[in-house]
C-alpha positions as a Markdown table, in Angstrom:
| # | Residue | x | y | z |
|---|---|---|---|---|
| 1 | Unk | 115.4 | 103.8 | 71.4 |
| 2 | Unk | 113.7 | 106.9 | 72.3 |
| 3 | Unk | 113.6 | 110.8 | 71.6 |
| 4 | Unk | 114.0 | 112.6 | 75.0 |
| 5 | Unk | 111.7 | 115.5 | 75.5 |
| 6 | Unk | 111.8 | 118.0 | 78.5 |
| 7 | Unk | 108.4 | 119.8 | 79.0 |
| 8 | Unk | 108.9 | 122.1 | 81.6 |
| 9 | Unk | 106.7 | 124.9 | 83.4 |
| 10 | Unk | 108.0 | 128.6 | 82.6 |
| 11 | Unk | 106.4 | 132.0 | 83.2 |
| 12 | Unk | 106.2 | 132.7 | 79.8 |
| 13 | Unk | 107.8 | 136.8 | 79.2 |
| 14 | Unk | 106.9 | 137.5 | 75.6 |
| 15 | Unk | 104.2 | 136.2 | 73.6 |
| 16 | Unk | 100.3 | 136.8 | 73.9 |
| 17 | Unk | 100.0 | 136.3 | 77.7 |
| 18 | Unk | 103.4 | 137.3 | 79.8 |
| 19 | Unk | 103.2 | 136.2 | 82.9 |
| 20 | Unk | 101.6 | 133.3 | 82.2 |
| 21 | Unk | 102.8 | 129.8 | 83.7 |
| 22 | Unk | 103.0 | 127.1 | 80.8 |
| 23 | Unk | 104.7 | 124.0 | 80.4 |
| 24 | Unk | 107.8 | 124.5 | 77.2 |
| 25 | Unk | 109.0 | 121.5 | 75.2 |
| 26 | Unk | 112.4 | 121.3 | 73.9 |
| 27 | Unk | 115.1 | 118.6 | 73.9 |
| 28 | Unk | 117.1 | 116.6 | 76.0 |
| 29 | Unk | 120.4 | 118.0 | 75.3 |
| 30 | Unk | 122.6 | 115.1 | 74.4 |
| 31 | Unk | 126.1 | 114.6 | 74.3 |
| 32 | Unk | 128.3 | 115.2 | 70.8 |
| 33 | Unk | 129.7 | 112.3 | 69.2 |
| 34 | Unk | 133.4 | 112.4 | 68.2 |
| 35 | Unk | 134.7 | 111.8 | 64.7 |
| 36 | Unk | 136.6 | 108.6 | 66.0 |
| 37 | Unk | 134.1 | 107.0 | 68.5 |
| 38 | Unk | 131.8 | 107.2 | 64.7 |
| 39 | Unk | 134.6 | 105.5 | 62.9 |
| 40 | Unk | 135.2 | 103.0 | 66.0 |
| 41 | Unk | 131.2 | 102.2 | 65.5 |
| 42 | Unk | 131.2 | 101.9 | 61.8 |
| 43 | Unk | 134.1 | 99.7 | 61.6 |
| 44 | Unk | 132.8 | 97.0 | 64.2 |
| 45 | Unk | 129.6 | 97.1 | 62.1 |
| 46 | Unk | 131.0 | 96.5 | 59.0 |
| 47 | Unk | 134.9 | 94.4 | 59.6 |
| 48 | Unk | 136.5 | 97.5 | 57.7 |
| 49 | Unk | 139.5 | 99.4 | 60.0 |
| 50 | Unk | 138.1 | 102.8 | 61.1 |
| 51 | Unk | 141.6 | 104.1 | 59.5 |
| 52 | Unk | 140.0 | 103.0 | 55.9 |
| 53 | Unk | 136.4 | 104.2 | 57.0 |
| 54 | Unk | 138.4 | 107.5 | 57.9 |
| 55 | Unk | 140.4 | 107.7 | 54.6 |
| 56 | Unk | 136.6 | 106.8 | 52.8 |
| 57 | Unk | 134.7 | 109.0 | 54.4 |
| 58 | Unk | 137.3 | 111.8 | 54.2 |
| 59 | Unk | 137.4 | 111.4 | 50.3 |
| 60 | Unk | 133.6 | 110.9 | 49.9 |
| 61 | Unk | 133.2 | 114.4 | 52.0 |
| 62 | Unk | 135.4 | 116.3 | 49.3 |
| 63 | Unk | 133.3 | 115.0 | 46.4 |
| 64 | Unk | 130.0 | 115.9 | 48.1 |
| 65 | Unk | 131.9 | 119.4 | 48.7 |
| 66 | Unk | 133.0 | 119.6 | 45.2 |
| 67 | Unk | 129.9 | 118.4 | 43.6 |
| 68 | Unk | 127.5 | 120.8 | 46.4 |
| 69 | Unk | 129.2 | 123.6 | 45.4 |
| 70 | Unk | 129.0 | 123.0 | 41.3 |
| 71 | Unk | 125.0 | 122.9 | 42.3 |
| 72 | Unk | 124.3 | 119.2 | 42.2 |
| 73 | Unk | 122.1 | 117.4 | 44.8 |
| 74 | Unk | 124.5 | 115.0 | 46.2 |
| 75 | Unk | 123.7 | 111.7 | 47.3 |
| 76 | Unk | 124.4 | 110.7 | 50.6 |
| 77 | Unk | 124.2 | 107.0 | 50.5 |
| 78 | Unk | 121.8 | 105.4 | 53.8 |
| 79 | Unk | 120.9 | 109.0 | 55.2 |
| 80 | Unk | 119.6 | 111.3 | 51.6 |
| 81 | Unk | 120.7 | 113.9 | 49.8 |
| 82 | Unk | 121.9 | 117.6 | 50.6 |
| 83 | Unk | 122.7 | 120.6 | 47.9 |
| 84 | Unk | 123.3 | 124.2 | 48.7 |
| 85 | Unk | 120.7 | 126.6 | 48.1 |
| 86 | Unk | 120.4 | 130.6 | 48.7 |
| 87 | Unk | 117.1 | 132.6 | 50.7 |
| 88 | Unk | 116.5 | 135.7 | 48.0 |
| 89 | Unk | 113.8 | 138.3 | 48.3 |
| 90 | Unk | 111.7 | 138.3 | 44.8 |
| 91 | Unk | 111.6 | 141.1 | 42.5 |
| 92 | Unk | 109.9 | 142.2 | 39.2 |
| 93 | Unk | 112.2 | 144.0 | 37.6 |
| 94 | Unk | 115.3 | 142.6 | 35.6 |
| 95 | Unk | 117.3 | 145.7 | 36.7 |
| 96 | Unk | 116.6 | 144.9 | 40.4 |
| 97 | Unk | 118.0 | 141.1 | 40.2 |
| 98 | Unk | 121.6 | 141.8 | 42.1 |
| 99 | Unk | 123.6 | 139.5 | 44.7 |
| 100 | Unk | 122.6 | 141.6 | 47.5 |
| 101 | Unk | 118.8 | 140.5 | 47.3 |
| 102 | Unk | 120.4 | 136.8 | 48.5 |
| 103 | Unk | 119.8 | 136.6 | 52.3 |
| 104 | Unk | 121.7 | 133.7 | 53.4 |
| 105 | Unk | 123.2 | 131.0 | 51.7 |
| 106 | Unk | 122.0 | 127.4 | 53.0 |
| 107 | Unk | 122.8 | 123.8 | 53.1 |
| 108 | Unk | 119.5 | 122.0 | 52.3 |
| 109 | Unk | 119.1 | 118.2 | 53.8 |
| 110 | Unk | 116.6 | 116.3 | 53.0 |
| 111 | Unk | 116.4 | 112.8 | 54.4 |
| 112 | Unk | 115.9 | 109.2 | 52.7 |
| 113 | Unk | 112.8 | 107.4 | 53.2 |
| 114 | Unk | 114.5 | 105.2 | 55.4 |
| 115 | Unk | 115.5 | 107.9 | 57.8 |
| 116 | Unk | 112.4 | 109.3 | 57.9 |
| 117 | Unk | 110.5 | 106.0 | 58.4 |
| 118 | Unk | 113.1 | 105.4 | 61.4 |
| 119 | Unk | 111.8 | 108.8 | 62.6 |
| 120 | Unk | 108.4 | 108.3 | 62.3 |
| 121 | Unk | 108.6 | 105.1 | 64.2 |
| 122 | Unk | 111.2 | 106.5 | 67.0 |
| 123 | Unk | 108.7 | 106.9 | 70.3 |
| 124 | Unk | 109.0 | 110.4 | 72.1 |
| 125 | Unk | 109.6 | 110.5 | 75.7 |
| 126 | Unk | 108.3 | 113.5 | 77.8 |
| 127 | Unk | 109.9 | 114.5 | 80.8 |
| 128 | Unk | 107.2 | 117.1 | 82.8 |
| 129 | Unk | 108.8 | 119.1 | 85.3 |
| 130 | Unk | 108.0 | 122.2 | 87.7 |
| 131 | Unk | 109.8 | 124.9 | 87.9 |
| 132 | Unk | 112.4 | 123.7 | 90.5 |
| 133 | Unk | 113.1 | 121.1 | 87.6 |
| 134 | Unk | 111.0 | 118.4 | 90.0 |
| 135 | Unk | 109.7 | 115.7 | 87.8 |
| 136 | Unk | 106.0 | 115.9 | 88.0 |
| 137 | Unk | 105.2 | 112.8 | 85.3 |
| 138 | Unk | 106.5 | 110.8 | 82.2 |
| 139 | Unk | 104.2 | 110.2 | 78.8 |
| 140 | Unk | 105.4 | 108.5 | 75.9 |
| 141 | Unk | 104.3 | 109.2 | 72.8 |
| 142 | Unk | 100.8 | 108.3 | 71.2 |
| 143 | Unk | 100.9 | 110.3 | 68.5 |
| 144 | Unk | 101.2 | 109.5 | 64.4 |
| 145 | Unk | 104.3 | 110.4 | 63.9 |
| 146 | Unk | 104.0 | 112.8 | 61.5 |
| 147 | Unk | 107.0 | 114.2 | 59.9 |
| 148 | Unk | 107.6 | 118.0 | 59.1 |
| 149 | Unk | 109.5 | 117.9 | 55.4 |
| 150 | Unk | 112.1 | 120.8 | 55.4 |
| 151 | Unk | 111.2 | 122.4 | 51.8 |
| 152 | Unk | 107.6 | 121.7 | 52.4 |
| 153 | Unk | 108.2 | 123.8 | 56.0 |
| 154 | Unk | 109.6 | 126.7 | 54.5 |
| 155 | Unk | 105.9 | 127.1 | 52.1 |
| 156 | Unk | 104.0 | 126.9 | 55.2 |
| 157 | Unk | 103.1 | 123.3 | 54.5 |
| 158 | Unk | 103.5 | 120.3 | 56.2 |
| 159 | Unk | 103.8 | 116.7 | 55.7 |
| 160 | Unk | 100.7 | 114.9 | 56.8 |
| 161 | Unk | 102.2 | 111.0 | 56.0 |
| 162 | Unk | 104.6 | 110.4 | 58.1 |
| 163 | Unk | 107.4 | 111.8 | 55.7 |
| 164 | Unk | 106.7 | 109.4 | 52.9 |
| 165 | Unk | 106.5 | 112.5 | 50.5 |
| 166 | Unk | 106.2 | 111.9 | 47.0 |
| 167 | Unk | 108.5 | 114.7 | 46.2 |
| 168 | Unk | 111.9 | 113.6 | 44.5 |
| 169 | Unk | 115.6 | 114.3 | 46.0 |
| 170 | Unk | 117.4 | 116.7 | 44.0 |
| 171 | Unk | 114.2 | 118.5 | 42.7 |
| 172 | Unk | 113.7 | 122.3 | 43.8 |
| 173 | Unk | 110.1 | 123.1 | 44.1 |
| 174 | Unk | 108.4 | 125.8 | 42.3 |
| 175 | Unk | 107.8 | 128.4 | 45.1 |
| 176 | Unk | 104.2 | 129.9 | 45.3 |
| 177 | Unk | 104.3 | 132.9 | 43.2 |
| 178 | Unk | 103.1 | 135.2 | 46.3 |
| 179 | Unk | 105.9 | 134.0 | 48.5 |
| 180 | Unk | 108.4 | 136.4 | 49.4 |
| 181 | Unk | 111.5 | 134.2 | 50.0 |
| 182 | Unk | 112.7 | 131.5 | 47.7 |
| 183 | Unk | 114.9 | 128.5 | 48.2 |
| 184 | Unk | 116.9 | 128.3 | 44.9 |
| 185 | Unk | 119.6 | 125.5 | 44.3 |
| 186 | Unk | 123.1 | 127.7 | 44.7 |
| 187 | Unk | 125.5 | 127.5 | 41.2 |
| 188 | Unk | 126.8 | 130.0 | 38.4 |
């Protein structure tokens, strides 16, 4: 298994240099899975009928609603956890705290371990093309493997270990104090 990546050359029209010619990564578009082909999958795995992995899955997805939207972190067993959180600007006055200083609200995933390891280890696949879309070469990845953590992202910082942060699921950070917008778990 392999991550598909198109690198193609573009004449770049914003940025430092437009006009420039310089070769653009982004994925391989893939197709979307349906609901049932998962359910199909998961029930040859595991000798349950798809209908029951339906009915399961359908009930664990209200809890994880319910439970998300009371401002737990929520378990999602095999893949990590997910809670909603807000984007706020900061301010230093009590009189100036108000629900219209919340920028978006935001579902926050952050991944097991397990899924990150699988990442980590997951070769890359470049695709080089011209223009025309011609294919000019194909590299596979050499690289560590490094894995960006989403909350660690959103502080500038990145993971330098491959994902195998030491930060705990369902813990919020402490945002730097000079930071302008802060991820705050969502709840009353």
């Amino acid at each position: 298994m392999a991550i598909r990546v198109i690198a193609q050359r573009r004449v770049l029209k914003i940025g430092k240099n437009p006009g420039a010619k310089k070769f653009v990564m982004r994925p391989e578009l893939y197709t979307s899975l349906t609901e049932k082909k998962v359910f199909a999958e998961a029930a040859t795995h595991s000798g349950i009928s798809s209908g029951v992995i339906k009915a399961a899955w359908d009930a664990a997805g209200e809890v994880i609603r319910t439970w998300a939207t009371e401002g737990h972190s929520v378990p999602l067993p095999g893949l990590g956890t997910m809670r909603f959180g807000v984007r706020s600007k900061a301010v230093e006055d009590l009189e100036d705290v108000k629900t219209g200083l919340i920028s978006t609200r935001r579902i926050v995933f952050t991944p097991s371990v397990d899924v990150k390891d699988e990442l980590k280890n997951t070769s890359i696949q470049i695709t080089c093309l011209d223009e025309e879309g011609n294919v000019l070469k194909r590299i596979t990845s050499g690289d560590n493997g490094d894995i960006e953590d989403s909350e660690d992202s959103e502080n500038g910082n990145q993971s330098q270990n491959g994902g195998n942060s030491s930060s705990q699921s369902g813990n919020t950070p402490t945002p730097p104090a000079d930071e302008p917008d802060y991820d705050q778990p969502s709840g009353d």
